[in-house]
mmCIF file of the N, C-alpha and C atoms, coordinates in Angstrom:
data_MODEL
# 
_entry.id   MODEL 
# 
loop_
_atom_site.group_PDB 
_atom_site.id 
_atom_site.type_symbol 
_atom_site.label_atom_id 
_atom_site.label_alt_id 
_atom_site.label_comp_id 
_atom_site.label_asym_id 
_atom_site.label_entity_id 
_atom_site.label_seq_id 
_atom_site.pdbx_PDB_ins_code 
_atom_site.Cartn_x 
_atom_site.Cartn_y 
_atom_site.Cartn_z 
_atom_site.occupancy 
_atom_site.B_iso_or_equiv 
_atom_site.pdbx_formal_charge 
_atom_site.auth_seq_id 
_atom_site.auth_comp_id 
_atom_site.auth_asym_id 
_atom_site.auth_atom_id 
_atom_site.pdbx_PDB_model_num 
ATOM 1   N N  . UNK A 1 1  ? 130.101 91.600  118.234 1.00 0.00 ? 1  UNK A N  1 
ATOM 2   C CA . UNK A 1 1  ? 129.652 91.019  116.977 1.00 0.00 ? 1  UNK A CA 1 
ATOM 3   C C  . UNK A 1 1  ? 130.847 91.015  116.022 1.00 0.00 ? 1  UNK A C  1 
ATOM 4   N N  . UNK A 1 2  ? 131.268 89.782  115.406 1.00 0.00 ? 2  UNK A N  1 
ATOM 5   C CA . UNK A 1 2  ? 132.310 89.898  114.621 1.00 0.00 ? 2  UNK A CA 1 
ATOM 6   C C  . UNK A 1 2  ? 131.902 90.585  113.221 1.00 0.00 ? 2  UNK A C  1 
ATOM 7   N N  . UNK A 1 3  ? 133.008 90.320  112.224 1.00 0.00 ? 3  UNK A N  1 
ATOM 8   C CA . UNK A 1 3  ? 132.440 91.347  111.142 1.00 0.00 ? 3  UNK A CA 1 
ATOM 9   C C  . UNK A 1 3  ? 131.662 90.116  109.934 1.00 0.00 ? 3  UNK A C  1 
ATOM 10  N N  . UNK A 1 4  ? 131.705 88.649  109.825 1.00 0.00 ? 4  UNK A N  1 
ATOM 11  C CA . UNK A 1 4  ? 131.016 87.866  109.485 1.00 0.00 ? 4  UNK A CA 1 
ATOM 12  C C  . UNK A 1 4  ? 129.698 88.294  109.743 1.00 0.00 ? 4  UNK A C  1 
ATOM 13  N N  . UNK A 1 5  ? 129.223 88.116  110.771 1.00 0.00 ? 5  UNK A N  1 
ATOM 14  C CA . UNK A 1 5  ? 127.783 88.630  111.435 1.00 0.00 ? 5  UNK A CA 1 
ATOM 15  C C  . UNK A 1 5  ? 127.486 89.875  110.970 1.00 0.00 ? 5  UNK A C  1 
ATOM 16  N N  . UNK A 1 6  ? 128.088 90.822  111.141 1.00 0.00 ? 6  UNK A N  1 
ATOM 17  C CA . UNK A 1 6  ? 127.363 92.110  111.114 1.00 0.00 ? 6  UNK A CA 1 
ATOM 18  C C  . UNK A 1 6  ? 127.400 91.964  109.313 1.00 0.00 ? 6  UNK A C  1 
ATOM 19  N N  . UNK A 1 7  ? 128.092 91.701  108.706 1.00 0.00 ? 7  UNK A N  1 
ATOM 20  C CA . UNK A 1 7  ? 128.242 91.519  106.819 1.00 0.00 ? 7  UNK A CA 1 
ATOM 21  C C  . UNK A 1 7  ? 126.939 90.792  107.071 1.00 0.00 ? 7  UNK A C  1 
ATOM 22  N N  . UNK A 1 8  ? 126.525 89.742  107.483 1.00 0.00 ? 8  UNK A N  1 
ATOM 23  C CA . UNK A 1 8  ? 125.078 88.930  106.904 1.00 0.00 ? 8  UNK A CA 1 
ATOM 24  C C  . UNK A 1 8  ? 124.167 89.931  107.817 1.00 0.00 ? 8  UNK A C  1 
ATOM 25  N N  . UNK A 1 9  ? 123.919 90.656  108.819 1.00 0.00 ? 9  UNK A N  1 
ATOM 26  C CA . UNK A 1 9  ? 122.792 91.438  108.907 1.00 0.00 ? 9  UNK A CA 1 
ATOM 27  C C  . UNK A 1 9  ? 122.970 92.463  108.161 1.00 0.00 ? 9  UNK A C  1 
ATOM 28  N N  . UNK A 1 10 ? 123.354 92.803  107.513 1.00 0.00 ? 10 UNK A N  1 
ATOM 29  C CA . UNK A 1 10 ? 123.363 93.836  106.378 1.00 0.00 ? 10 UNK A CA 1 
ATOM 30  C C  . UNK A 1 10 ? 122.712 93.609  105.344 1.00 0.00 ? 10 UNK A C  1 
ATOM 31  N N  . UNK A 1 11 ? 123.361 92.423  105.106 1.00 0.00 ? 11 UNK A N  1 
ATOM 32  C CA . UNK A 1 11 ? 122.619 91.805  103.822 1.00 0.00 ? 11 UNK A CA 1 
ATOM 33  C C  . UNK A 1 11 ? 121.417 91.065  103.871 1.00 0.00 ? 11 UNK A C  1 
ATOM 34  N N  . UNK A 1 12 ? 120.724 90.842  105.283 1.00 0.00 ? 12 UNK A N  1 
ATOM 35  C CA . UNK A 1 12 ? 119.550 89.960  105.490 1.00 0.00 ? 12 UNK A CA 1 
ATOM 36  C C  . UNK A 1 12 ? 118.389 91.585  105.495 1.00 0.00 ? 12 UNK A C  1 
ATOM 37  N N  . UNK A 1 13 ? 119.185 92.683  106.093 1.00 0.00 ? 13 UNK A N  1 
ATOM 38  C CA . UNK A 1 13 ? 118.130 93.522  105.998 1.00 0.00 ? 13 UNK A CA 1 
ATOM 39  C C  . UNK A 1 13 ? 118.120 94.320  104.243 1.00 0.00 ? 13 UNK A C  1 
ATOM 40  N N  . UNK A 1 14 ? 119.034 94.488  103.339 1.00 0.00 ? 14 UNK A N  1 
ATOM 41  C CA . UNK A 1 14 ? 118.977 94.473  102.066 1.00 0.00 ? 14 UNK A CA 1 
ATOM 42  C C  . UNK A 1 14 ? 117.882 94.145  101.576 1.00 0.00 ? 14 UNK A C  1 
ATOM 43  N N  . UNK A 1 15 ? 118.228 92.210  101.585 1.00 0.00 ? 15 UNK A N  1 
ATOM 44  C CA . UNK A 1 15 ? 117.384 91.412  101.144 1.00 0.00 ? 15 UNK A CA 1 
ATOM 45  C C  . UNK A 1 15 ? 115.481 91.626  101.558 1.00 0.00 ? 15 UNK A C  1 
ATOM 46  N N  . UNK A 1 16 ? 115.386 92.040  102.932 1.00 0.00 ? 16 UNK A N  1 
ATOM 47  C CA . UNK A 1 16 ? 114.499 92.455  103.352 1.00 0.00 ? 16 UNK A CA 1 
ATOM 48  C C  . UNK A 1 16 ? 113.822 93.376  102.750 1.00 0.00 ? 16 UNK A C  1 
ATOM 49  N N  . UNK A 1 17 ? 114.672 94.817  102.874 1.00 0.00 ? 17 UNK A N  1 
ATOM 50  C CA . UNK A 1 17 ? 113.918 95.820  102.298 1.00 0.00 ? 17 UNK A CA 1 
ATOM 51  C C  . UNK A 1 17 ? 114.127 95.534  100.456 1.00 0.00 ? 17 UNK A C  1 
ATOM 52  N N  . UNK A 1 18 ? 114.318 95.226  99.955  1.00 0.00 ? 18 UNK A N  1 
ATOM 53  C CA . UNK A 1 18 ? 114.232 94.782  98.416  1.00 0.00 ? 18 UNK A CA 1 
ATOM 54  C C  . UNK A 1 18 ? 112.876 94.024  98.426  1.00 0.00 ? 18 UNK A C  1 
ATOM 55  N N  . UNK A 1 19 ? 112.453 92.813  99.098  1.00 0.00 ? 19 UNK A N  1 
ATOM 56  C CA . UNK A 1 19 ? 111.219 92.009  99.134  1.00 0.00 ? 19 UNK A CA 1 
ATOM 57  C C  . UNK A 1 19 ? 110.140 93.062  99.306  1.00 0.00 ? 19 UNK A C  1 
ATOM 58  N N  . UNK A 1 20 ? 110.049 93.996  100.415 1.00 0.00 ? 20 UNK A N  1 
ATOM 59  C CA . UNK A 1 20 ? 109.105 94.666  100.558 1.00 0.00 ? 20 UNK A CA 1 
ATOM 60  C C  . UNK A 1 20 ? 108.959 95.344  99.529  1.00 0.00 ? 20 UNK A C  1 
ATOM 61  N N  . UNK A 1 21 ? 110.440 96.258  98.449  1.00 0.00 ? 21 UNK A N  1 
ATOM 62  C CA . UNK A 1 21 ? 110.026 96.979  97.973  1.00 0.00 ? 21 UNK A CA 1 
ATOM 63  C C  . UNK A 1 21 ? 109.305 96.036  96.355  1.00 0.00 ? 21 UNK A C  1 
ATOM 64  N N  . UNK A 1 22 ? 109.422 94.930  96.177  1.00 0.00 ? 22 UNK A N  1 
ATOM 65  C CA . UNK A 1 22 ? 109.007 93.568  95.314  1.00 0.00 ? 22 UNK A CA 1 
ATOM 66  C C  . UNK A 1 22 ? 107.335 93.294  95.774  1.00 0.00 ? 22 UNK A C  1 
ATOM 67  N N  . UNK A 1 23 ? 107.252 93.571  96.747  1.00 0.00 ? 23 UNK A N  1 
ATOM 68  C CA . UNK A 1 23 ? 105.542 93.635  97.063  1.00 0.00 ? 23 UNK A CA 1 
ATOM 69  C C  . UNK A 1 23 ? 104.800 94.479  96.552  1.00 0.00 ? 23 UNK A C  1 
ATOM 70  N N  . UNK A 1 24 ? 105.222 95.978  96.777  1.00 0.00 ? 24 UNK A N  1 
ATOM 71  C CA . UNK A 1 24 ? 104.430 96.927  96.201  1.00 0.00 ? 24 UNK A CA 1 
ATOM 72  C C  . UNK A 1 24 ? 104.482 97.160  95.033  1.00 0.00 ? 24 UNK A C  1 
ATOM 73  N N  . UNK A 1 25 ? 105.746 96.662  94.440  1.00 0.00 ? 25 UNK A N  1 
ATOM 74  C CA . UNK A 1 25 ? 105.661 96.789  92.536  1.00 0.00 ? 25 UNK A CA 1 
ATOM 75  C C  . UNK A 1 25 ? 104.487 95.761  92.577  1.00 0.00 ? 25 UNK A C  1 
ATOM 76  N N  . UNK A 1 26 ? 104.565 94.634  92.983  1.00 0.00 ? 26 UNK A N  1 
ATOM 77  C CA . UNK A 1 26 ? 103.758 93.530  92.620  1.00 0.00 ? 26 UNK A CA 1 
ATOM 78  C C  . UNK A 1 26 ? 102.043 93.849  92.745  1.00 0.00 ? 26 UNK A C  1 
ATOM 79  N N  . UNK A 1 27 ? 101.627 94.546  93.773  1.00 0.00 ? 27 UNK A N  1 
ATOM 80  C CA . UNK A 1 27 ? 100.202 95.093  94.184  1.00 0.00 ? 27 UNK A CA 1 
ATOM 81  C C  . UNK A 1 27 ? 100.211 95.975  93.155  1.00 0.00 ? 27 UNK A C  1 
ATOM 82  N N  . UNK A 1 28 ? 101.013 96.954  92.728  1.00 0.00 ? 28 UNK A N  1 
ATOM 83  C CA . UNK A 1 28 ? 101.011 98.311  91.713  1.00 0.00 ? 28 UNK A CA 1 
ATOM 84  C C  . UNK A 1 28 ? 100.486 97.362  90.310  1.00 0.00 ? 28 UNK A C  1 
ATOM 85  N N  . UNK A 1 29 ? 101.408 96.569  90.071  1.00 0.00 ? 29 UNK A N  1 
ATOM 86  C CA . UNK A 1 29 ? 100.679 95.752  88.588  1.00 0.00 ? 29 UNK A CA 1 
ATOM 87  C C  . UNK A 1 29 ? 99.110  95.147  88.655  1.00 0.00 ? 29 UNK A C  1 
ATOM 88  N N  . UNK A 1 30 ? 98.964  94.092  89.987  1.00 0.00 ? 30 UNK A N  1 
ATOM 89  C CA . UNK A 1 30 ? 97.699  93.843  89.830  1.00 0.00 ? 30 UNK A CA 1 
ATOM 90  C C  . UNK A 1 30 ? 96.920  94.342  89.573  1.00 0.00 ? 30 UNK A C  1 
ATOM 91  N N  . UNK A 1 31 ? 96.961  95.772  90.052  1.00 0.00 ? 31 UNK A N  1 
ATOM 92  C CA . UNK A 1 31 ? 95.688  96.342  90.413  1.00 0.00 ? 31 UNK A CA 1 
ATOM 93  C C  . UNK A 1 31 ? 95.561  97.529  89.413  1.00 0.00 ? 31 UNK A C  1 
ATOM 94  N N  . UNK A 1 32 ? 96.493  97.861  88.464  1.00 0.00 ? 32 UNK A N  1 
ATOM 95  C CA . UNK A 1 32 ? 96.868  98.738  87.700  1.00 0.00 ? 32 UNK A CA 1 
ATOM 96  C C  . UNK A 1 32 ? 95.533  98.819  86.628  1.00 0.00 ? 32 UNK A C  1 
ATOM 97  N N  . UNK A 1 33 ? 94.541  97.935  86.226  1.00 0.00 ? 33 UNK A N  1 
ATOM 98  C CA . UNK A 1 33 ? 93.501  98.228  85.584  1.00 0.00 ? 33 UNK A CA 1 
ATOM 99  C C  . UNK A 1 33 ? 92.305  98.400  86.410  1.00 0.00 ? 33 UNK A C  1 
ATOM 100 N N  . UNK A 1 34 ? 92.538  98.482  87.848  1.00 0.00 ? 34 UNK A N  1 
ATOM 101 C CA . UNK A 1 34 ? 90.994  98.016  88.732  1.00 0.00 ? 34 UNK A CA 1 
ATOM 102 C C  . UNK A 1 34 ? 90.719  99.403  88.474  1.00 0.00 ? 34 UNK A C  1 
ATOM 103 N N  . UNK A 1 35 ? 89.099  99.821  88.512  1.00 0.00 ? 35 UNK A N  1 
ATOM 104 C CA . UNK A 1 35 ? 88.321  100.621 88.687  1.00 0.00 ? 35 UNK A CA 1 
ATOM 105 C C  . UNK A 1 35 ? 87.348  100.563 90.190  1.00 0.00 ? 35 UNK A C  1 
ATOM 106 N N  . UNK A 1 36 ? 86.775  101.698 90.212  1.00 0.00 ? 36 UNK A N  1 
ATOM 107 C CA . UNK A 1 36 ? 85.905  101.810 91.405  1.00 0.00 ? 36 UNK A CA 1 
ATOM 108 C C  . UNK A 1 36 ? 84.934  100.827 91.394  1.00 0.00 ? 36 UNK A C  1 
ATOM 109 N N  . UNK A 1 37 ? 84.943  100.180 92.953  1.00 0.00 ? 37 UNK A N  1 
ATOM 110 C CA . UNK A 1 37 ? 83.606  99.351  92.696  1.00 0.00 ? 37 UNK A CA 1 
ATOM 111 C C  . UNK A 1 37 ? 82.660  100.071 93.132  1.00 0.00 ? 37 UNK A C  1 
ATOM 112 N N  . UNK A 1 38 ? 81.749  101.406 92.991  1.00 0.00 ? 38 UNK A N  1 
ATOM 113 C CA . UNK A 1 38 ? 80.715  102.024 92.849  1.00 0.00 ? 38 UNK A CA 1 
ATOM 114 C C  . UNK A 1 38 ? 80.830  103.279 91.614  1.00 0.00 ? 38 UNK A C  1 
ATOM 115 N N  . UNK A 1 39 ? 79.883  103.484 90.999  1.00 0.00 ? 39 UNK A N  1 
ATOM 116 C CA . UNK A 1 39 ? 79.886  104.546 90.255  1.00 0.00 ? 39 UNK A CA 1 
ATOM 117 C C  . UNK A 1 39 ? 80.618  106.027 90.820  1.00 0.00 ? 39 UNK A C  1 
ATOM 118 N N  . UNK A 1 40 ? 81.316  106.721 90.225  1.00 0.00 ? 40 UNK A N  1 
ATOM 119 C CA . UNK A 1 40 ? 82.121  107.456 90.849  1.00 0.00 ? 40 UNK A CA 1 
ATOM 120 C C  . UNK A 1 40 ? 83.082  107.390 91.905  1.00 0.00 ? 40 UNK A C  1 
ATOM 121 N N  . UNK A 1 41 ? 83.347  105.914 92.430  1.00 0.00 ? 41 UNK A N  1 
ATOM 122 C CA . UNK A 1 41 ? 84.571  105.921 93.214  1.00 0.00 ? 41 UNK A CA 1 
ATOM 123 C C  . UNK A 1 41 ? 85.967  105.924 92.543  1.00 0.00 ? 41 UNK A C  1 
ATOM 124 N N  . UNK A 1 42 ? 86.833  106.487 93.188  1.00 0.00 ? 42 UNK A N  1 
ATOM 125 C CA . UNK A 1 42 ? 88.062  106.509 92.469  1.00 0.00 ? 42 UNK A CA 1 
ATOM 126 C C  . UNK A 1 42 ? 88.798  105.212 92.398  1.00 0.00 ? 42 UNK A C  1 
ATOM 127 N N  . UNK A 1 43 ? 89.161  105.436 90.979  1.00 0.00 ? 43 UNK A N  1 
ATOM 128 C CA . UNK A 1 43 ? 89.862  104.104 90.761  1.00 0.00 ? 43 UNK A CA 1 
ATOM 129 C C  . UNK A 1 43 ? 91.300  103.350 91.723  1.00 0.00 ? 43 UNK A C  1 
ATOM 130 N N  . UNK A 1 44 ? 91.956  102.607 91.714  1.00 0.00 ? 44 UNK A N  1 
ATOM 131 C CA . UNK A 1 44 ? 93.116  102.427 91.731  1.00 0.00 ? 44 UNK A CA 1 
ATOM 132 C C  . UNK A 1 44 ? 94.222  103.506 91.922  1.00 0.00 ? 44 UNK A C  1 
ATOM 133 N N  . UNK A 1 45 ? 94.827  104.118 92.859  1.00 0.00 ? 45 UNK A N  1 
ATOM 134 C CA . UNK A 1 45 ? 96.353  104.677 93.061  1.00 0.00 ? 45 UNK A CA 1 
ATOM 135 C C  . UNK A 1 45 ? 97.074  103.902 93.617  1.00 0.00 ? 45 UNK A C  1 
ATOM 136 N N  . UNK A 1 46 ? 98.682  103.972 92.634  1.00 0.00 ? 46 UNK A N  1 
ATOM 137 C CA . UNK A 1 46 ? 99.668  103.525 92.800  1.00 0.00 ? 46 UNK A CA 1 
ATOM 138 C C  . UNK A 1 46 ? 99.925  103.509 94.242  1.00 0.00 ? 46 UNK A C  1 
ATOM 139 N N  . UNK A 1 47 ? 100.845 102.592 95.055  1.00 0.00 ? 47 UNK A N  1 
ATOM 140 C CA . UNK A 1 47 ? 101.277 102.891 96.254  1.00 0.00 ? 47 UNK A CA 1 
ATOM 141 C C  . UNK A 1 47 ? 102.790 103.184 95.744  1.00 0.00 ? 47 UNK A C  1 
ATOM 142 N N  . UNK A 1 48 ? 103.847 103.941 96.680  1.00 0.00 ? 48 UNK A N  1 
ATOM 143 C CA . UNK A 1 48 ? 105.094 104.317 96.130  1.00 0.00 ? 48 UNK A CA 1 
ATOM 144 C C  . UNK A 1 48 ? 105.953 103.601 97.745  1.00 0.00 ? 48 UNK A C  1 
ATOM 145 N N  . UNK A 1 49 ? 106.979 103.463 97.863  1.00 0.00 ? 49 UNK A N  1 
ATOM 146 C CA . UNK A 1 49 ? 107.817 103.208 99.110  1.00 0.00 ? 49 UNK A CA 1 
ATOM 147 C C  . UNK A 1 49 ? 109.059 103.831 99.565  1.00 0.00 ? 49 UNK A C  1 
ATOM 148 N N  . UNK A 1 50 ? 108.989 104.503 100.010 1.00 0.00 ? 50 UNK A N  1 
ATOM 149 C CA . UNK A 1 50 ? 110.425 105.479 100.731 1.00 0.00 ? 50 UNK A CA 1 
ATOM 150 C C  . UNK A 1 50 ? 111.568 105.165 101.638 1.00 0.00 ? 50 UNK A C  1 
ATOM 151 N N  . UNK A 1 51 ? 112.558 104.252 101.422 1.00 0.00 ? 51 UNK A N  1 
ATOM 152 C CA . UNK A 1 51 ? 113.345 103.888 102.684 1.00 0.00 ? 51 UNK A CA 1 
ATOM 153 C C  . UNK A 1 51 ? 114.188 104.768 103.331 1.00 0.00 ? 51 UNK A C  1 
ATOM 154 N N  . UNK A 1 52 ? 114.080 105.197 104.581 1.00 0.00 ? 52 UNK A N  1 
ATOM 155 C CA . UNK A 1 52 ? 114.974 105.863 104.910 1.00 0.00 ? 52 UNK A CA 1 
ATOM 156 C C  . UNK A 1 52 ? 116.043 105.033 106.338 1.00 0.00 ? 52 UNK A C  1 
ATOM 157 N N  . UNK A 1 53 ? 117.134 105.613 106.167 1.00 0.00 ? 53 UNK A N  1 
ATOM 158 C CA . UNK A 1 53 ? 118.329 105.046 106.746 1.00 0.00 ? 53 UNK A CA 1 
ATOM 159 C C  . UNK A 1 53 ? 117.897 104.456 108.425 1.00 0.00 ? 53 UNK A C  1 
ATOM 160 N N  . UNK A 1 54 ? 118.688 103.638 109.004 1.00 0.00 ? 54 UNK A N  1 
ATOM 161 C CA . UNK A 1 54 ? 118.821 103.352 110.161 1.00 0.00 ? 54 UNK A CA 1 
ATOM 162 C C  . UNK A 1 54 ? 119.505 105.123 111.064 1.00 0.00 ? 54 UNK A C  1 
ATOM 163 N N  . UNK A 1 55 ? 120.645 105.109 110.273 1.00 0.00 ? 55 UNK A N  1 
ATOM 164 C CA . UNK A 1 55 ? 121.131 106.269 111.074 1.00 0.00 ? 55 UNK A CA 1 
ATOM 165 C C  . UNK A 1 55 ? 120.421 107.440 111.388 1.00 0.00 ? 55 UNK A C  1 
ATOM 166 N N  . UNK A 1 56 ? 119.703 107.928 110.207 1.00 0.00 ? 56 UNK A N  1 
ATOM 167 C CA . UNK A 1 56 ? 118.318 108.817 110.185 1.00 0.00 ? 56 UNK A CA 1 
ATOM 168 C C  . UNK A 1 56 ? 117.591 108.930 110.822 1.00 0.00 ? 56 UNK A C  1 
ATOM 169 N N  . UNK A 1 57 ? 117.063 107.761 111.165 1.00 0.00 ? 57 UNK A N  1 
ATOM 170 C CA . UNK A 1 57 ? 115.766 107.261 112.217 1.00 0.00 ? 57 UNK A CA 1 
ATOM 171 C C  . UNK A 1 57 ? 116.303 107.718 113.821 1.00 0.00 ? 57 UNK A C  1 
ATOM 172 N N  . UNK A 1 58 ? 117.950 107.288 113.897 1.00 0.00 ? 58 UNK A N  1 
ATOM 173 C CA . UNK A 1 58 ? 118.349 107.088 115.261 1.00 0.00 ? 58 UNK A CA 1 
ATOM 174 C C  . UNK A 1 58 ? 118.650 108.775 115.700 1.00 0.00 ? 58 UNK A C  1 
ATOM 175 N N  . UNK A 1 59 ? 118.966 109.397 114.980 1.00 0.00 ? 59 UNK A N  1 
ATOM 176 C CA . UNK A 1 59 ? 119.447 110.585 114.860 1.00 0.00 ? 59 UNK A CA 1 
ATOM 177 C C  . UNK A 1 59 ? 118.702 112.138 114.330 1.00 0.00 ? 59 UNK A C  1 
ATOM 178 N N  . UNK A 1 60 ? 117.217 111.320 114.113 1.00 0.00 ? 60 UNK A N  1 
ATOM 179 C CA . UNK A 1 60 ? 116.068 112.361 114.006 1.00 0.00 ? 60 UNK A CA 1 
ATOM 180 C C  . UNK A 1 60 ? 116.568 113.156 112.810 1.00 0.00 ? 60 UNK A C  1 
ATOM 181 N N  . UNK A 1 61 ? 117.423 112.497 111.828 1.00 0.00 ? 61 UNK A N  1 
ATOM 182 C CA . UNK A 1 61 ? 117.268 113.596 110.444 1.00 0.00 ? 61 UNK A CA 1 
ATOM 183 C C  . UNK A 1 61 ? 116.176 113.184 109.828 1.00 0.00 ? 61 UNK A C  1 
ATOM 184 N N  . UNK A 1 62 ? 115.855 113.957 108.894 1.00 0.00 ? 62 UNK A N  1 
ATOM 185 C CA . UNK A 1 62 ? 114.719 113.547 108.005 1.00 0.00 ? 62 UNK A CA 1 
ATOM 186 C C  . UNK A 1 62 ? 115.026 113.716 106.102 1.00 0.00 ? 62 UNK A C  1 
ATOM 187 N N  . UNK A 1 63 ? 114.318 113.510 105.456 1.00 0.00 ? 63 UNK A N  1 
ATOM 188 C CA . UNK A 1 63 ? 114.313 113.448 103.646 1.00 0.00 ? 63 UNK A CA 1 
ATOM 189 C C  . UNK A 1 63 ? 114.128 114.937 103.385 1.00 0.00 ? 63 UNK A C  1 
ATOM 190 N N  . UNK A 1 64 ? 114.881 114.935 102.342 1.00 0.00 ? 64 UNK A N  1 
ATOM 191 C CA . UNK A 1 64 ? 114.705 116.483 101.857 1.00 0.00 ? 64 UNK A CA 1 
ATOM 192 C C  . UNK A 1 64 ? 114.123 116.145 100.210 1.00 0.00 ? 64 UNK A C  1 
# 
């Protein structure tokens, strides 16, 4: 793989994980006034998103 290529999969997975993390802000606002639809159900919680590394994954470290 030359270094052209590997520079745009870098940046296609960037771009990637940025969109995903653009989804869940986006669900977090919608829903940011919903209430339970039954009496006493709990309302609305935030969802949050954690990326952790390629190398991490391959190499079984984990988040501290």
């Amino acid at each position: 793989m030359d270094a052209l290529t590997a520079a745009l999969k870098v940046a296609a997975s960037g771009l990637g994980a940025q969109s995903e993390r653009l989804r869940v802000v986006s669900e977090n606002l919608a829903n940011a006034q919903s209430t339970g639809s039954t009496p006493g159900a709990d309302p609305y919680r935030r969802k949050t998103i954690t990326f952790q590394s390629e190398v991490d994954r391959a190499t079984g470290g984990s988040l501290v």
